[in-house]
C-alpha positions in Angstrom: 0.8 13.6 13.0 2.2 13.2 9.6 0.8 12.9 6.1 0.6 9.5 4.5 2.9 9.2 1.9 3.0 7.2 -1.3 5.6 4.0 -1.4 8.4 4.8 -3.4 7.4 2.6 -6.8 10.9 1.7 -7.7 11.9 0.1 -4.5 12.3 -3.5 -5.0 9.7 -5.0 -2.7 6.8 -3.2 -4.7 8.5 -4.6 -8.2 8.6 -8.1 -7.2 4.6 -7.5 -5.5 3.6 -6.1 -9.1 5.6 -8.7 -10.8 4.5 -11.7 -8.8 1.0 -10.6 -9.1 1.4 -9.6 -12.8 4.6 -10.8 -14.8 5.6 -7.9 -16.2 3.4 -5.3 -15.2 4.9 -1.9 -13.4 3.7 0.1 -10.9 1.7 3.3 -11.5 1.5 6.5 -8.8 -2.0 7.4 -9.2 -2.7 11.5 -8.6 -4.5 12.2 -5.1 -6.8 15.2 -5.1 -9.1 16.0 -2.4 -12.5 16.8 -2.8 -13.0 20.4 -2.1 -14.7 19.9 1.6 -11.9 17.6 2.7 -10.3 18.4 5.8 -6.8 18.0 6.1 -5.7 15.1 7.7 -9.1 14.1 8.5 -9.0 11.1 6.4 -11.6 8.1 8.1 -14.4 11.5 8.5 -13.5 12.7 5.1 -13.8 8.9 3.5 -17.4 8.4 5.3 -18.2 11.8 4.5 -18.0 10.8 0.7 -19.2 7.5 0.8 -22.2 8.7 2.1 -22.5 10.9 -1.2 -21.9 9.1 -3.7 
């Protein structure tokens, strides 16, 4: 199994999504940082696991 990784923002398939939804806006990478009792590549149990906290 591999990690999930983040499209790549420039690619022109994600500009034309951004711009058709907002003219002119760009696309933003927003930092990922699991919470400290995340387990690794656990991510439906971790997402329940947090929802249930918060």
């Amino acid at each position: 199994m591999t990690a999930t990784r983040s499209p790549d923002p420039t690619a022109q398939h994600i500009l034309r999504f951004c711009e058709m939804i907002v003219p002119g806006a760009r696309p933003l990478l927003m930092p990922i940082r699991p919470s400290a009792d995340s387990q690794p590549l656990d991510c439906f149990s971790n997402a329940r696991q947090l929802a249930q906290v918060t």
